[in-house]
C-alpha positions in Angstrom: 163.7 -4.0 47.6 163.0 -0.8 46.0 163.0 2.8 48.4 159.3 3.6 49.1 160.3 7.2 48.6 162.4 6.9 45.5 159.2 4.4 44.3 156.9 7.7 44.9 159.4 10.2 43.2 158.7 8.0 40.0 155.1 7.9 40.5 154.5 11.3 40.6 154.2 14.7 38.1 155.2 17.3 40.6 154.7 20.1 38.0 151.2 18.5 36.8 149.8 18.7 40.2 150.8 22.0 41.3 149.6 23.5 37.6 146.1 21.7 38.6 146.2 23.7 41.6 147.1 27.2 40.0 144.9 26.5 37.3 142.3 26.4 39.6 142.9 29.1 42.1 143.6 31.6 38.8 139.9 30.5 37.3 138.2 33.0 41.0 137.2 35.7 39.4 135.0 36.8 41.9 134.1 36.9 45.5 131.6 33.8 44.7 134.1 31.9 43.4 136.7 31.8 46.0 133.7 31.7 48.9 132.8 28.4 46.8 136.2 27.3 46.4 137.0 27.9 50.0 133.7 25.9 51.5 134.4 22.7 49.2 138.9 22.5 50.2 138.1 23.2 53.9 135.7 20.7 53.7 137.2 18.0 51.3 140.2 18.8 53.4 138.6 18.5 57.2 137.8 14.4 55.8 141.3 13.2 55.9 142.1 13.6 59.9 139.2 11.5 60.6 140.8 8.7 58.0 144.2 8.7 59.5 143.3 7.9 63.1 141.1 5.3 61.6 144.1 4.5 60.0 146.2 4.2 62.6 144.0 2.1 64.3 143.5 -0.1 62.1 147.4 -0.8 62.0 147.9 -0.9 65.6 145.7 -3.7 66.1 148.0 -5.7 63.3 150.6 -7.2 65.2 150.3 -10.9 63.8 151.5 -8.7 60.5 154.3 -6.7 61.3 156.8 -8.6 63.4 160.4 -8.3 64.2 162.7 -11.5 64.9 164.1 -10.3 67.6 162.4 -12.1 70.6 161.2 -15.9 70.9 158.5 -14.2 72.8 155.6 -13.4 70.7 153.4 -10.8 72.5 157.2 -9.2 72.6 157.7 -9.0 68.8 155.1 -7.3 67.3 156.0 -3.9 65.7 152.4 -2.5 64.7 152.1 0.1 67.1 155.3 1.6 65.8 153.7 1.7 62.7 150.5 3.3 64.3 152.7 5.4 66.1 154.2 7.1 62.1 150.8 7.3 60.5 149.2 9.2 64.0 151.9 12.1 64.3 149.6 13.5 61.4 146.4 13.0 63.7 148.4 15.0 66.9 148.6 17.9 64.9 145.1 17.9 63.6 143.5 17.7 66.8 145.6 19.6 68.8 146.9 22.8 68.6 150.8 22.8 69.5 151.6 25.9 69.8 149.0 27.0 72.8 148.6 23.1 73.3 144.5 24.2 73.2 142.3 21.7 71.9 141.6 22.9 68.8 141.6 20.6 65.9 142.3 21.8 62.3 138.8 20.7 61.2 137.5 23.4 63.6 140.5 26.1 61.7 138.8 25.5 58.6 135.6 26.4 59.9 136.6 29.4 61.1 138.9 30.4 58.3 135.3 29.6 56.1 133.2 31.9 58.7 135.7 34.9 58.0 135.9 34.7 54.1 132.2 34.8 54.7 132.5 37.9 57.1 134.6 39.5 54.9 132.7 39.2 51.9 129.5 40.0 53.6 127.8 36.4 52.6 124.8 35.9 54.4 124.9 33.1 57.0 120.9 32.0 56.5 121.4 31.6 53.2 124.7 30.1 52.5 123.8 26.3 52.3 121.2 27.2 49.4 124.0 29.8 47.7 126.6 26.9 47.7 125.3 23.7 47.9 127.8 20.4 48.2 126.6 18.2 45.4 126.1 14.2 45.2 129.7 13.9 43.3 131.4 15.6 46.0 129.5 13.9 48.4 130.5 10.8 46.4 134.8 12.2 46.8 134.5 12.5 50.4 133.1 8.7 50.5 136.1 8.0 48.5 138.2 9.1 50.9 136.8 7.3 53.4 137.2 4.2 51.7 140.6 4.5 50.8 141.8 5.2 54.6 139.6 1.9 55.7 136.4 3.4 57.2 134.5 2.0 57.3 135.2 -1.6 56.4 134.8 -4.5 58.5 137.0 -7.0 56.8 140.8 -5.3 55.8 143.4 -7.3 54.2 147.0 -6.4 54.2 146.7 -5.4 50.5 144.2 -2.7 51.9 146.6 -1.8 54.7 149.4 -1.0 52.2 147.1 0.7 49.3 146.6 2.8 52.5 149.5 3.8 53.6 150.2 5.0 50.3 147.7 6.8 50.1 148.1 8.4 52.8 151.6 9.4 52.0 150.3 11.0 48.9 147.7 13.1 50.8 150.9 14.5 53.0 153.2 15.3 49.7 150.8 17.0 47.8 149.0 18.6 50.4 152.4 20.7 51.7 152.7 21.9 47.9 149.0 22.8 47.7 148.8 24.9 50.7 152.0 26.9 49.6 150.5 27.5 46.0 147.3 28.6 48.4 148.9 30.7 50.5 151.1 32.6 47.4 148.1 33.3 46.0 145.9 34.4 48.9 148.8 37.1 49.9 149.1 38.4 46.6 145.9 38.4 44.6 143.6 39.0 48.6 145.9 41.2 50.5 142.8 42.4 52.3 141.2 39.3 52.9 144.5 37.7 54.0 145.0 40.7 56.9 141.4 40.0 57.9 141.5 36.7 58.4 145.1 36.7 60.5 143.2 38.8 62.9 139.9 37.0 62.9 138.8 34.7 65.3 135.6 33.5 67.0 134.3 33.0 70.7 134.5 29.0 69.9 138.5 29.5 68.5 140.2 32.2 69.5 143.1 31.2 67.3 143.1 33.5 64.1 141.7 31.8 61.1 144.7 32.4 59.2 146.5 29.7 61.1 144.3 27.5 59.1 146.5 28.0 55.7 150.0 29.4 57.9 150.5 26.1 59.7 149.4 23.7 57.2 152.6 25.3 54.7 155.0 23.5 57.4 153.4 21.4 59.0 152.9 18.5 56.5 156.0 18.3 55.4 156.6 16.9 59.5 153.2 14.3 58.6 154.8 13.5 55.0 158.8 12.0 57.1 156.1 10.4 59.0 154.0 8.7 56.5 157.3 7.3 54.9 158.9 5.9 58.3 155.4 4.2 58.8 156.2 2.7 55.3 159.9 1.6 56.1 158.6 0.0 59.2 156.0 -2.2 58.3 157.9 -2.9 54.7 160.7 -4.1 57.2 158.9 -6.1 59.6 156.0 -7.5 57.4 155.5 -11.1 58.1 152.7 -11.8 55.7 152.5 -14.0 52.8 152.6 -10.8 50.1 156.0 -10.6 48.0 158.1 -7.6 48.1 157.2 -6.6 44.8 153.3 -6.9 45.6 153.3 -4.7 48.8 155.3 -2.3 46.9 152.6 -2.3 44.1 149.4 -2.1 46.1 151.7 1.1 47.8 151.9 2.6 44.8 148.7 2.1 43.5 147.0 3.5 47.0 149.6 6.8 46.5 148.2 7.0 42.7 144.3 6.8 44.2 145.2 9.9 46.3 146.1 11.6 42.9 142.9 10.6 41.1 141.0 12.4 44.3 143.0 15.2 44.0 142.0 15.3 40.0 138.3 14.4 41.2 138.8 17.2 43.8 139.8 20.1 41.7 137.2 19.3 38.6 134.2 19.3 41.8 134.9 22.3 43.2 134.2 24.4 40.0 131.4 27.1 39.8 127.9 25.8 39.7 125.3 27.2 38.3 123.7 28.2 42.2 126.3 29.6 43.2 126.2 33.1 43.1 126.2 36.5 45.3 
């Protein structure tokens, strides 16, 4: 069977991605643009720790799947917690912190990372979800994502557990790349703004909001060995009645969604006409 991860490597434009990404971040050209940039990625990005504990979850409870051959016994030979187990290590780190081991997720980094670009630019609070209102499309993205990581949805087949876990690997690649490109850019086109927010914190998170961007440039390379082990596992022990060839397709096919919402992504989170300061 072909590698999952050599499968990826061919399914992917490294270069086209990251040159969405820099396109984007070069198009700020002012204070508005990067408070509006910055509500809509902490945002689009606070959805995805919710979808991979539902994800996980949704695995573990798949034993009659993913099997191993190793016992006569059959509560003894399922293998879909192990799975579980490689798609989760993501979710530890988003609602955990491990370096103070507080209970501080990543959704509530973001927040605060938002708060001080606000801060710093002097954006009033009151006003804020008038100045830079989240539109029906993107509305529409984050449902996407939701879908494509299984919540909710009360019937899943194993066609939708595999479209998942590839796109779920995709969310991991990409997303180590784009937080690098991010955090270039943040250091050397908002020196100010990047000093700021290493020292700002609130009385909810007294971890500086920086931490937000710093972790996530290492971090997800640790989610993306992960979200390929969960892969080799269940590609290993599935048991179902899918060929080889068609659980490696519906893979691929959930690791080339993750691109189109990146695309989707990137085209939202443009400038609207209300958002000004």
């Amino acid at each position: 069977m072909t590698d999952v991860r050599e499968a990826i490597a061919k399914s992917v434009d490294f270069e086209k991605s990251e040159r969405l990404v820099i396109r984007r971040l070069e198009s700020l050209q002012n204070p508005a643009d990067l408070v509006n940039f910055v509500h809509k990625y902490t945002v689009f990005n606070g959805c995805f720790a919710g979808g991979v504990a539902g994800l996980a979850g949704r695995i573990h409870m798949m034993d009659s799947v993913f099997r191993h051959s190793g016992t006569a016994i059959s509560a003894c030979s399922g293998v879909a917690s192990v799975i579980a187990s490689h798609v989760f290590f993501a979710a530890e780190d988003e609602y955990s912190d491990r370096d103070t081991e507080a209970r501080i997720t990543h959704r509530q980094l973001g927040q605060t990372f938002l708060l001080g670009v606000l801060d710093y630019f002097e954006v009033d609070h009151t006003g804020f979800d008038q100045m830079f209102p989240l539109d029906a499309d993107f509305g529409q993205l984050l449902a996407d994502i939701r879908a494509a990581y299984l919540l909710p949805c009360s019937a899943v087949t194993e066609h939708d557990i595999f479209a998942a876990m590839g796109f779920h690997i995709g969310a991991e690649l990409l997303a180590d790349r784009e937080f690098n490109i991010i955090d270039k850019f943040l250091h050397l086109h908002y020196p100010g703004l990047t000093a700021y927010l290493e020292a700002y914190t609130t009385p909810q998170n007294p971890i500086p909001a920086y931490q937000w961007v710093s972790l996530h440039t290492f971090v997800e390379e640790e989610h993306l060995e992960h979200a390929y082990l969960a892969a080799e596992v269940a590609f290993a022990h599935y048991a179902g009645d899918l060929s080889e060839e068609a659980i490696m397709a519906r893979t691929i096919q959930g690791f080339r969604s993750f691109l189109d919402v990146q695309a989707a992504f990137y085209h939202n989170s443009e400038m609207k006409p209300t958002d000004t300061l």
